[in-house]
N, CA, C and O atoms as a Maestro MAE file, in Angstrom:
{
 s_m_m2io_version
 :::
 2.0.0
}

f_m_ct {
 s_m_title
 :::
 protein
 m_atom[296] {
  # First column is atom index #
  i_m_mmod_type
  r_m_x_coord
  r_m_y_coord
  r_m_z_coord
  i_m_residue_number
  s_m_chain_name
  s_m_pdb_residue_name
  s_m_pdb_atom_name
  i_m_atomic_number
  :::
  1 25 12.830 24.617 -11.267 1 A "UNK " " N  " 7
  2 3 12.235 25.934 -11.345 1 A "UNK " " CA " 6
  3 2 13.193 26.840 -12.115 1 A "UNK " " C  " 6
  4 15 14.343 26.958 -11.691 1 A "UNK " " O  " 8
  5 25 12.753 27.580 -13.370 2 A "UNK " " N  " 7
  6 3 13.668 28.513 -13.721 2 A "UNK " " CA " 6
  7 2 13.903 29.646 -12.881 2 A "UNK " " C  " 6
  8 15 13.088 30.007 -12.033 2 A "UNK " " O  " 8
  9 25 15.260 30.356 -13.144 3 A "UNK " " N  " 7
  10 3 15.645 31.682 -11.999 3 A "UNK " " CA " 6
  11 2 14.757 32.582 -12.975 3 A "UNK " " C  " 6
  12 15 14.751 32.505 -14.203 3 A "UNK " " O  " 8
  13 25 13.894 33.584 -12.059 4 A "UNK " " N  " 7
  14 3 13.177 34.590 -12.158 4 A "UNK " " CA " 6
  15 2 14.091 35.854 -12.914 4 A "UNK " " C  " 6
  16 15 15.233 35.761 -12.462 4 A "UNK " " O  " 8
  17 25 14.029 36.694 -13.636 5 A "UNK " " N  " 7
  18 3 14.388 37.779 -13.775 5 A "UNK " " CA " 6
  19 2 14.799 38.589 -11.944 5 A "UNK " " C  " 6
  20 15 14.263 38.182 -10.913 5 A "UNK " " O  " 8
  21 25 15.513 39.383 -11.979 6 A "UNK " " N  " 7
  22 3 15.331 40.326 -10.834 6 A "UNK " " CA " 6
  23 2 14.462 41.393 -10.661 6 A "UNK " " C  " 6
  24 15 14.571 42.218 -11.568 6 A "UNK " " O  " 8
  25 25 13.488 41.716 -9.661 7 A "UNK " " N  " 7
  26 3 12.220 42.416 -10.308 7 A "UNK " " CA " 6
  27 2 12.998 44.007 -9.740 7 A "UNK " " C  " 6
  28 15 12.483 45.078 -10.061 7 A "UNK " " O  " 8
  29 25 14.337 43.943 -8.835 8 A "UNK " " N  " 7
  30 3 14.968 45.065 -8.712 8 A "UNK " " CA " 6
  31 2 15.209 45.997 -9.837 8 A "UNK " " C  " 6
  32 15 14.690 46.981 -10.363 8 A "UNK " " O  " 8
  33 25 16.546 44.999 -9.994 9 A "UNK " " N  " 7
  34 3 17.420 45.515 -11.359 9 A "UNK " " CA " 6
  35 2 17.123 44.853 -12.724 9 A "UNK " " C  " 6
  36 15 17.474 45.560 -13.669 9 A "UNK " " O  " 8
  37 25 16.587 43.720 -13.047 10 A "UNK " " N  " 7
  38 3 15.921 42.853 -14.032 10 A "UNK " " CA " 6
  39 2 17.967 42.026 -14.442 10 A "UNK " " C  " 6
  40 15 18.519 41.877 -15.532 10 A "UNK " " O  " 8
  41 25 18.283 41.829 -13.569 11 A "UNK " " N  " 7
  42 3 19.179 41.308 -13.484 11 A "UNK " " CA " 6
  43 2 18.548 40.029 -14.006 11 A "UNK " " C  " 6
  44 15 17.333 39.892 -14.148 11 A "UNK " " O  " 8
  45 25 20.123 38.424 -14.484 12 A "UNK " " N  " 7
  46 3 19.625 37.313 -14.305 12 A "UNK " " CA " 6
  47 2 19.753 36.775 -13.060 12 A "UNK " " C  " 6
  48 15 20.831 37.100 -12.563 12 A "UNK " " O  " 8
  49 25 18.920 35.909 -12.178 13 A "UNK " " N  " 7
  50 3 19.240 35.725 -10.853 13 A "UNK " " CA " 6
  51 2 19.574 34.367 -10.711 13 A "UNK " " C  " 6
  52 15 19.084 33.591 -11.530 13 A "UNK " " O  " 8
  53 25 20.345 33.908 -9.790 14 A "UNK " " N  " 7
  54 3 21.177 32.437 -9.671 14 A "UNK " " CA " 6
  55 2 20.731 31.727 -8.512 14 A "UNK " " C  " 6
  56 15 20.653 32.122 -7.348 14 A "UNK " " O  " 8
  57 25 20.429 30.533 -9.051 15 A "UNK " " N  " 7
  58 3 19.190 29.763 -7.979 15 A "UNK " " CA " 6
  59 2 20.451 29.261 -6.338 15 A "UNK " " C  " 6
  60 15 21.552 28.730 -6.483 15 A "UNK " " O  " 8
  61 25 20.010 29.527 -5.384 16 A "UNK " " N  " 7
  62 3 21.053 28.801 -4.100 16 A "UNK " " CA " 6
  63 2 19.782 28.398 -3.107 16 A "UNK " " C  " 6
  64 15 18.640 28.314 -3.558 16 A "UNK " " O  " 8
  65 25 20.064 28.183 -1.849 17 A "UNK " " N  " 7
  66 3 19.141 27.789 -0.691 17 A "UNK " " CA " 6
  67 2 20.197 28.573 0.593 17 A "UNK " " C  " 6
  68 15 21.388 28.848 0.738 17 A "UNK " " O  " 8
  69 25 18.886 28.709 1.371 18 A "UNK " " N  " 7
  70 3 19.800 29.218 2.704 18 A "UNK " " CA " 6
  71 2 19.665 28.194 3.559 18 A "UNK " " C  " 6
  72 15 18.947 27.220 3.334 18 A "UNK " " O  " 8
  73 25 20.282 28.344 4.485 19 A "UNK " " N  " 7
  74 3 20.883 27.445 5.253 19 A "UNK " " CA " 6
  75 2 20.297 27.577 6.732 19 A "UNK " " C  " 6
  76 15 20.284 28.770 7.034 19 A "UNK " " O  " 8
  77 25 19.790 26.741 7.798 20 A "UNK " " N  " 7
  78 3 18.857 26.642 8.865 20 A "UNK " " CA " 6
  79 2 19.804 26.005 9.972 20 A "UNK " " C  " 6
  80 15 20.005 24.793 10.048 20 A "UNK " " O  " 8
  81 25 20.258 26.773 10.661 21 A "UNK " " N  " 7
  82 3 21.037 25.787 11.812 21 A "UNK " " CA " 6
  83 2 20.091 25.526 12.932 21 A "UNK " " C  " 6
  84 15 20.097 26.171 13.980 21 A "UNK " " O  " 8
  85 25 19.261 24.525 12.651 22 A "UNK " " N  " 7
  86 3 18.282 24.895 13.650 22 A "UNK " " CA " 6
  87 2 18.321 23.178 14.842 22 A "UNK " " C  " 6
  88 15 17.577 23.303 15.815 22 A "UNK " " O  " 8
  89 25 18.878 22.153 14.792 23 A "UNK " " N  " 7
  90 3 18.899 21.224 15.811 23 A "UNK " " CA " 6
  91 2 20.415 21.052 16.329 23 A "UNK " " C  " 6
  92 15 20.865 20.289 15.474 23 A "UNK " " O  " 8
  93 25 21.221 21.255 17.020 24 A "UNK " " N  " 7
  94 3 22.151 21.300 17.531 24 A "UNK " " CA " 6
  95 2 23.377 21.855 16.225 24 A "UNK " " C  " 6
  96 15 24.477 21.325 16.068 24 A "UNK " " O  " 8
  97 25 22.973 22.734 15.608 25 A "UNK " " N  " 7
  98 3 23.472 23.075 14.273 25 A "UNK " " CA " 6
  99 2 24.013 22.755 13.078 25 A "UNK " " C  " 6
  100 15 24.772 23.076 12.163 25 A "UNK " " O  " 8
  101 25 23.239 21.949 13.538 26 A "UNK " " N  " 7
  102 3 23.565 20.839 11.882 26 A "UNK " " CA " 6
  103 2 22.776 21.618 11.026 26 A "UNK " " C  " 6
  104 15 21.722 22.074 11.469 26 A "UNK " " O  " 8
  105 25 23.152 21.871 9.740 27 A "UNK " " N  " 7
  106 3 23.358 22.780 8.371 27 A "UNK " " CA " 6
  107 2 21.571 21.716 8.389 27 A "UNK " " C  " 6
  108 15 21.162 20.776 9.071 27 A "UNK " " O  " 8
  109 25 21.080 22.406 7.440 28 A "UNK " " N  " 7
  110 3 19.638 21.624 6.929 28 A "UNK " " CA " 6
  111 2 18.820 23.014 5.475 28 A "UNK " " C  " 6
  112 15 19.281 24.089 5.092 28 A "UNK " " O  " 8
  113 25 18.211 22.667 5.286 29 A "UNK " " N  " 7
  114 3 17.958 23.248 3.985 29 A "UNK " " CA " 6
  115 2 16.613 23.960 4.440 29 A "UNK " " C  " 6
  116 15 15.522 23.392 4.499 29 A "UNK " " O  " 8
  117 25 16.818 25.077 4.701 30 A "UNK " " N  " 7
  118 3 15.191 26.090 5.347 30 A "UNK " " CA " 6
  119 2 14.042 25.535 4.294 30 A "UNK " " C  " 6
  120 15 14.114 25.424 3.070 30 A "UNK " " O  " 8
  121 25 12.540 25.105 5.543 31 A "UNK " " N  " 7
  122 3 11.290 24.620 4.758 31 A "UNK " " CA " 6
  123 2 10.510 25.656 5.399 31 A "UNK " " C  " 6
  124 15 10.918 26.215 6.417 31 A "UNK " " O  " 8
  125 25 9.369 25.946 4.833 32 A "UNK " " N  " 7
  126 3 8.363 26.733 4.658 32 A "UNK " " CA " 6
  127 2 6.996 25.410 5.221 32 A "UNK " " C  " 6
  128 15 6.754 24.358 4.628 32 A "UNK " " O  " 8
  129 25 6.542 25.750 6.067 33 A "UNK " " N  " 7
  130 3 5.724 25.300 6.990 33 A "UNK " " CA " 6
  131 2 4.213 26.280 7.075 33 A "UNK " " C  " 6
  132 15 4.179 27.489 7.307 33 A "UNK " " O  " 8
  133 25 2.817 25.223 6.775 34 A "UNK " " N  " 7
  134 3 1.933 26.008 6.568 34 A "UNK " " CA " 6
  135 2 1.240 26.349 7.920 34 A "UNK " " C  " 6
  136 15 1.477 25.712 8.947 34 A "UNK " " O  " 8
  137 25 0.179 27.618 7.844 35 A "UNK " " N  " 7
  138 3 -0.235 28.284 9.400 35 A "UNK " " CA " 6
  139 2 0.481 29.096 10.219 35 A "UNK " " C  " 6
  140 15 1.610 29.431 9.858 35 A "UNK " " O  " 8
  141 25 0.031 29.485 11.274 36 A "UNK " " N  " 7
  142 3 0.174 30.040 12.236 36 A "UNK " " CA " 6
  143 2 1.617 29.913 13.160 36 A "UNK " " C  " 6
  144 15 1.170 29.534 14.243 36 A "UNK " " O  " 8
  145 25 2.493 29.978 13.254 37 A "UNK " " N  " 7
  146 3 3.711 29.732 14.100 37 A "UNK " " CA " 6
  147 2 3.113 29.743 15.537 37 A "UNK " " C  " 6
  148 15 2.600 30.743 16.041 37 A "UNK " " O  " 8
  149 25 3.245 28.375 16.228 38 A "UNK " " N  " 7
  150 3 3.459 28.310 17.516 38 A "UNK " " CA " 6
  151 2 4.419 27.944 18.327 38 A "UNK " " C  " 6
  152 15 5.181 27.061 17.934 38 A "UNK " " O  " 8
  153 25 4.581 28.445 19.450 39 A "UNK " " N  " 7
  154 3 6.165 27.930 20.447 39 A "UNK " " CA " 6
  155 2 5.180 26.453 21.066 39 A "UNK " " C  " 6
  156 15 3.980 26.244 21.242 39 A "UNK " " O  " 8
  157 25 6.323 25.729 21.234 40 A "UNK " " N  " 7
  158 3 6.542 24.517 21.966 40 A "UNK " " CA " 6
  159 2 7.910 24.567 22.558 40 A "UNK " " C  " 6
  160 15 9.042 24.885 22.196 40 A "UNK " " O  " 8
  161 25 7.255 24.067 23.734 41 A "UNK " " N  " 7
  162 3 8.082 24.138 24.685 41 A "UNK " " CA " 6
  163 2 9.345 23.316 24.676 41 A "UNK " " C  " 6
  164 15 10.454 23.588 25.137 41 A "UNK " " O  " 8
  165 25 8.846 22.075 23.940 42 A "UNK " " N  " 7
  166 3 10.049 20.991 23.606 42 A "UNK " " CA " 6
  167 2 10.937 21.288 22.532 42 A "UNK " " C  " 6
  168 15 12.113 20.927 22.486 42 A "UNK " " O  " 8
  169 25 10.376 21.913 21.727 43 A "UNK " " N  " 7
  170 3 10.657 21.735 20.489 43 A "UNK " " CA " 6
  171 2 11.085 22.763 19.232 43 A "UNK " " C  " 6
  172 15 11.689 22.576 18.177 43 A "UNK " " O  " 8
  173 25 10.340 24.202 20.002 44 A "UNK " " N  " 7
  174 3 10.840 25.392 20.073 44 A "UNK " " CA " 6
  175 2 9.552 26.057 18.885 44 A "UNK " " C  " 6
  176 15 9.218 27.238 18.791 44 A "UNK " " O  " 8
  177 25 8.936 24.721 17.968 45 A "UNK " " N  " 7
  178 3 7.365 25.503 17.200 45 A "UNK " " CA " 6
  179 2 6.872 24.147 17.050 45 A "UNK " " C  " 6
  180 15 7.685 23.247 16.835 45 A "UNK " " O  " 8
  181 25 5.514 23.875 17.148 46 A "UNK " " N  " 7
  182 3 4.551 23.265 16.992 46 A "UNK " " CA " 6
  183 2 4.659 22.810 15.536 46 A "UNK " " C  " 6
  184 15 4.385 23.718 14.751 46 A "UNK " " O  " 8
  185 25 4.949 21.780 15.033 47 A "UNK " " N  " 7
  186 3 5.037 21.458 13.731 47 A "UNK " " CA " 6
  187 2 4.331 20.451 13.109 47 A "UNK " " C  " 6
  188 15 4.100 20.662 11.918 47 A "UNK " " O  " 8
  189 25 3.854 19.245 13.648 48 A "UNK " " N  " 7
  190 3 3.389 18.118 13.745 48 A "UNK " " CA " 6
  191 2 1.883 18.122 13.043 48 A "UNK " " C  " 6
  192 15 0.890 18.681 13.507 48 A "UNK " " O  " 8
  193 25 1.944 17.505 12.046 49 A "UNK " " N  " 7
  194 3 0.473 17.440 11.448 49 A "UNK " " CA " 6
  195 2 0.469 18.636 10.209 49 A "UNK " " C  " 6
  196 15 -0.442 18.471 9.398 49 A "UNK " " O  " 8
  197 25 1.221 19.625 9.996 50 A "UNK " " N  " 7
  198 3 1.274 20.600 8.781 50 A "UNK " " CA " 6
  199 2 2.484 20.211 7.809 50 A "UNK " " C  " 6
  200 15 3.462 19.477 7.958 50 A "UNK " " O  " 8
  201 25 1.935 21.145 6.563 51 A "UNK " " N  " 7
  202 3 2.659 20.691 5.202 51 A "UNK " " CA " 6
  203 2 4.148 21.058 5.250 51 A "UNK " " C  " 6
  204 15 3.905 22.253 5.418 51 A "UNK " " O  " 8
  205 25 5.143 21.029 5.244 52 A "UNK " " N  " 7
  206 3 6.202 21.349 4.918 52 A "UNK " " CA " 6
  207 2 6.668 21.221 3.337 52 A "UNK " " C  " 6
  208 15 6.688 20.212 2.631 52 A "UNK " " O  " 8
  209 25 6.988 22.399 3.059 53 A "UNK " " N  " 7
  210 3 7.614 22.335 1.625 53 A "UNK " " CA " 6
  211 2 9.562 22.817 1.878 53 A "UNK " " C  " 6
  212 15 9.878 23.537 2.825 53 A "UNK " " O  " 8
  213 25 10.282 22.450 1.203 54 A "UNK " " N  " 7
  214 3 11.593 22.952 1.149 54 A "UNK " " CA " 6
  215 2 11.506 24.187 0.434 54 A "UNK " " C  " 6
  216 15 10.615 24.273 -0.411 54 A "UNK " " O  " 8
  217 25 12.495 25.442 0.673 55 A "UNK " " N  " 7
  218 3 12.854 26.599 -0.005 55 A "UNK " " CA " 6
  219 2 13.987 26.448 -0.495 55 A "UNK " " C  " 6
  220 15 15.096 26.018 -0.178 55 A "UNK " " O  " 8
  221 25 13.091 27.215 -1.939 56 A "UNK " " N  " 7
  222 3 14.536 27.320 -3.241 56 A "UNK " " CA " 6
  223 2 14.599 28.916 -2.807 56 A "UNK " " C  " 6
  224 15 13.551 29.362 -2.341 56 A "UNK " " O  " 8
  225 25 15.624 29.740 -2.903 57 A "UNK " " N  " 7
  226 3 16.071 31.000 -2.846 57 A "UNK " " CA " 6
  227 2 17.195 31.606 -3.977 57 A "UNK " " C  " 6
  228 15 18.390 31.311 -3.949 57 A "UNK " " O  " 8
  229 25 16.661 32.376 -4.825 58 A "UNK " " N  " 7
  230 3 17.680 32.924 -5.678 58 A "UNK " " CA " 6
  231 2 17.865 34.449 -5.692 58 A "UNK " " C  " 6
  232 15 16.936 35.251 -5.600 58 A "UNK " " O  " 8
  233 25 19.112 34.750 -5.813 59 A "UNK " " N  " 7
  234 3 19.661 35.748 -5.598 59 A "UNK " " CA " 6
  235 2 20.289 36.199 -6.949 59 A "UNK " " C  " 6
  236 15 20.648 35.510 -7.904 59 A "UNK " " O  " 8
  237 25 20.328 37.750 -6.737 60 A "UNK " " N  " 7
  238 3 20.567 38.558 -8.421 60 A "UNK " " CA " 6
  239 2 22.290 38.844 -7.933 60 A "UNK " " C  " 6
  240 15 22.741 39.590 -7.063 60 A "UNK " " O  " 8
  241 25 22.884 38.046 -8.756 61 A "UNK " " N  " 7
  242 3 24.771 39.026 -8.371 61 A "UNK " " CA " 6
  243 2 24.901 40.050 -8.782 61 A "UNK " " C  " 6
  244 15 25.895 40.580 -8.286 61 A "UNK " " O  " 8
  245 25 24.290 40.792 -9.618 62 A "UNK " " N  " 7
  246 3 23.979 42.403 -9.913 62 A "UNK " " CA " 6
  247 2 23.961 43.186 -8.036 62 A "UNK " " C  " 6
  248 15 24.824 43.682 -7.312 62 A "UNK " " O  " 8
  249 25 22.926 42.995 -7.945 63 A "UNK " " N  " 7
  250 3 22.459 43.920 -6.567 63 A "UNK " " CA " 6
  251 2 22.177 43.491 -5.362 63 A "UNK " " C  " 6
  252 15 21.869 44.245 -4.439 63 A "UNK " " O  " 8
  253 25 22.272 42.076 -5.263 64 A "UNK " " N  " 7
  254 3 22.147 41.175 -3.717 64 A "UNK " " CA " 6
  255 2 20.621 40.632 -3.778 64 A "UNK " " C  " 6
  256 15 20.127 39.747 -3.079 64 A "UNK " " O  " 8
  257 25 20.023 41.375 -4.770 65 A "UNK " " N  " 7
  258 3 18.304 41.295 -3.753 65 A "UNK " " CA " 6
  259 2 18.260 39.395 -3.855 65 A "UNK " " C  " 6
  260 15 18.532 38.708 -4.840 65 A "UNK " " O  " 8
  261 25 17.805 38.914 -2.414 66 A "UNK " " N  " 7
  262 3 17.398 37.620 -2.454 66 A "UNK " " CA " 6
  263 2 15.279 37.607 -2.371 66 A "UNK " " C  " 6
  264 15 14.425 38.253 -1.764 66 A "UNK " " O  " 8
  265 25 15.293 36.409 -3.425 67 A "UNK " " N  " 7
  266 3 14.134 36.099 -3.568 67 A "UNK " " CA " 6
  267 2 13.772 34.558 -3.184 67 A "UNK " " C  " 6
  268 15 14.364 33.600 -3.682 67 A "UNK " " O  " 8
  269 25 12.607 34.438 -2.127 68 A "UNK " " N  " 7
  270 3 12.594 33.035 -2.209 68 A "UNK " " CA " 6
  271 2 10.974 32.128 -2.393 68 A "UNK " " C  " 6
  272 15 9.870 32.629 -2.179 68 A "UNK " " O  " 8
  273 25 11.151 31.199 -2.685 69 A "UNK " " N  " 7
  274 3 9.969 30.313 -3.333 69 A "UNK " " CA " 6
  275 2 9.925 29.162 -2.123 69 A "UNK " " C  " 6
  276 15 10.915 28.849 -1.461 69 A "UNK " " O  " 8
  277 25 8.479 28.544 -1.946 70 A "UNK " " N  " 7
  278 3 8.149 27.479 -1.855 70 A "UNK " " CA " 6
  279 2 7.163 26.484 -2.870 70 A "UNK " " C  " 6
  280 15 5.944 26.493 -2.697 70 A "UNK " " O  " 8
  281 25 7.736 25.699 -3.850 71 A "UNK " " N  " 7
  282 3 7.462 25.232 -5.259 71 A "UNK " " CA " 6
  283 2 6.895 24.352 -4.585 71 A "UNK " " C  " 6
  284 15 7.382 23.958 -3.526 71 A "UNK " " O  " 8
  285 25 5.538 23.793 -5.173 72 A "UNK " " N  " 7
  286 3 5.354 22.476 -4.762 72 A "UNK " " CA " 6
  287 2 5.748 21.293 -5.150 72 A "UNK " " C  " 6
  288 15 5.918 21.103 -6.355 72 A "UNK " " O  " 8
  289 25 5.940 20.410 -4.355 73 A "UNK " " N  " 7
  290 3 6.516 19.177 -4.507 73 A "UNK " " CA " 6
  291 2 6.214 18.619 -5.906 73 A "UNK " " C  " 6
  292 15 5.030 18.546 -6.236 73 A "UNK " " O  " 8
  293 25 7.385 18.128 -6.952 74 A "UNK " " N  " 7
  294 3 7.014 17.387 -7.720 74 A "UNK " " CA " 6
  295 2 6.750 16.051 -7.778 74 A "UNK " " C  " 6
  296 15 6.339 15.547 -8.823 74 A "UNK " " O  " 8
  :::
 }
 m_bond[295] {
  # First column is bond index #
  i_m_from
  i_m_to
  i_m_order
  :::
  1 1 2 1
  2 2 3 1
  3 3 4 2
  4 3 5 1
  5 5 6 1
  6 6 7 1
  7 7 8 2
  8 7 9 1
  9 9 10 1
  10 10 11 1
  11 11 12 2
  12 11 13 1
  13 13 14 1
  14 14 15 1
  15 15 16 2
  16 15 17 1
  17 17 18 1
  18 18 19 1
  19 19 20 2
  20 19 21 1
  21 21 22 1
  22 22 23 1
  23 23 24 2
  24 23 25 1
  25 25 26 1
  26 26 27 1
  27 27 28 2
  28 27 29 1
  29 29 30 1
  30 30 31 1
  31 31 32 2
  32 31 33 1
  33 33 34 1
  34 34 35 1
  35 35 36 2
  36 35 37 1
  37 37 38 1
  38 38 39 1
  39 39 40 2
  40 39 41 1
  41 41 42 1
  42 42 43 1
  43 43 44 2
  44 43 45 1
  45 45 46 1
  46 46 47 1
  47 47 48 2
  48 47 49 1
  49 49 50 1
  50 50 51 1
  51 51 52 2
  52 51 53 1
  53 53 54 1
  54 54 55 1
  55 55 56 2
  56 55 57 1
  57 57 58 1
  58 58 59 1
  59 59 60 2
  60 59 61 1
  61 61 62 1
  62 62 63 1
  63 63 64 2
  64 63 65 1
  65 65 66 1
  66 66 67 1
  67 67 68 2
  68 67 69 1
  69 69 70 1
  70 70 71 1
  71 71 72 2
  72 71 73 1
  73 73 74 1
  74 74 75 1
  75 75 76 2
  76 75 77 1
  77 77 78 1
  78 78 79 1
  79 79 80 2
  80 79 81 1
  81 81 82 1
  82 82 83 1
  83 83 84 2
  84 83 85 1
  85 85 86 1
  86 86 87 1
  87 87 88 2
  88 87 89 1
  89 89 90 1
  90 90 91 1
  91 91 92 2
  92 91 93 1
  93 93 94 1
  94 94 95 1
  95 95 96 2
  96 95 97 1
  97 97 98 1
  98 98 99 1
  99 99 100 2
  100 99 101 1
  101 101 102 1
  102 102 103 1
  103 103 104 2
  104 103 105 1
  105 105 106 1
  106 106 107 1
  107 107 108 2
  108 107 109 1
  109 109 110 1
  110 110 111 1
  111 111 112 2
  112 111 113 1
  113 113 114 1
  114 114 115 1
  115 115 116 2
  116 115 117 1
  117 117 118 1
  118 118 119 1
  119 119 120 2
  120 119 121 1
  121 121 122 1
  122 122 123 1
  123 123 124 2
  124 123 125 1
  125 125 126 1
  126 126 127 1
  127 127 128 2
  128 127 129 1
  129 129 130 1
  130 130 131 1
  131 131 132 2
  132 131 133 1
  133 133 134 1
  134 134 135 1
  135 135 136 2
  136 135 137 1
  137 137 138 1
  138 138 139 1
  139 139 140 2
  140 139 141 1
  141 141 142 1
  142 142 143 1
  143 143 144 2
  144 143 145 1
  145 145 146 1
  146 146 147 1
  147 147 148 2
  148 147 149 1
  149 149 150 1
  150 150 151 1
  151 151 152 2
  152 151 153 1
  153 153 154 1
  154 154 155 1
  155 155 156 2
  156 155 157 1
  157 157 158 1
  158 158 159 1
  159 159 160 2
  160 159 161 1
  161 161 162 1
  162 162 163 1
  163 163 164 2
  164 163 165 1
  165 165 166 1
  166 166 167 1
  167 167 168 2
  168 167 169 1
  169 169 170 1
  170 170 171 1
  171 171 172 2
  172 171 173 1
  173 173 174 1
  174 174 175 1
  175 175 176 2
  176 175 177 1
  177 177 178 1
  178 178 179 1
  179 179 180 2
  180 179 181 1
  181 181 182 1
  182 182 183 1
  183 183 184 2
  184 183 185 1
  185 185 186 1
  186 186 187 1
  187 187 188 2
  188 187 189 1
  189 189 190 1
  190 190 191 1
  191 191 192 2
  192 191 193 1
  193 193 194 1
  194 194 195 1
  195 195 196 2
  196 195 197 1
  197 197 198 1
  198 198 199 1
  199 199 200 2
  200 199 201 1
  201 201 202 1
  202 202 203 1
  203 203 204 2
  204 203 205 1
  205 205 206 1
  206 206 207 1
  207 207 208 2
  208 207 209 1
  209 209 210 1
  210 210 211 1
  211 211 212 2
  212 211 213 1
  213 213 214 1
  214 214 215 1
  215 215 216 2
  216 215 217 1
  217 217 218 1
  218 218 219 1
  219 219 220 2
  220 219 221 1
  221 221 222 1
  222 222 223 1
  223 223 224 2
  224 223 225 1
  225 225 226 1
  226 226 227 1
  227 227 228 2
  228 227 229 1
  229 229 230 1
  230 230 231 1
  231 231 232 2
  232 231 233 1
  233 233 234 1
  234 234 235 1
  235 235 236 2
  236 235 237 1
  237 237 238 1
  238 238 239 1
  239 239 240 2
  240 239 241 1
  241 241 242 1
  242 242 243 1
  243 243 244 2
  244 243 245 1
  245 245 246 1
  246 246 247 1
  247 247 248 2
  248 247 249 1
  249 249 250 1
  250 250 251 1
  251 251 252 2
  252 251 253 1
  253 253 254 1
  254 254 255 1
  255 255 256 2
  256 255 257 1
  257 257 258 1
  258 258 259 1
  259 259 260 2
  260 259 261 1
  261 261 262 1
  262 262 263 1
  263 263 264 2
  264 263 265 1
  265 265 266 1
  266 266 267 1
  267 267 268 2
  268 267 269 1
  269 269 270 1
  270 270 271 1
  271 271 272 2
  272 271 273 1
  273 273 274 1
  274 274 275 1
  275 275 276 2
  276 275 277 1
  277 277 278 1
  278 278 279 1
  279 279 280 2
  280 279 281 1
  281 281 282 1
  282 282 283 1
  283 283 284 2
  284 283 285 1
  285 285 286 1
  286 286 287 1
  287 287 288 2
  288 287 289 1
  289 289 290 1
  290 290 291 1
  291 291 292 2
  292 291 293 1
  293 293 294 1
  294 294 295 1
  295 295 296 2
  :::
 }
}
């Protein structure tokens, strides 16, 4: 994916990912999950059976603003 202009400052913006400590905190790469967010009790959201895509996130070093994408799978 090319980095977007910054639609802030029209900065150039520099592609990174954020970071998800989400199973006993092991580092993992934040995904974008389609629908409705539900709690489970086990598991902490209902996930099972929906699309998951990974997030790209880029950020402008001009002014901070972060922007983020879910691209579809190539």
């Amino acid at each position: 994916m090319t980095p977007p202009d910054c639609p802030s400052c029209r900065g150039a913006m520099e592609p990174g990912f954020l970071i998800d400590k989400g199973d006993h905190s092991m580092p993992s790469q934040q995904q974008w999950a389609e629908g409705v967010a539900e709690r489970s009790f086990w598991s902490g959201l209902k996930l099972k059976g929906r699309e998951k895509i990974l997030v790209v996130t880029f950020r402008c070093p001009r002014c901070g603003l972060l922007q983020s994408f879910a691209p579809p799978p190539a």
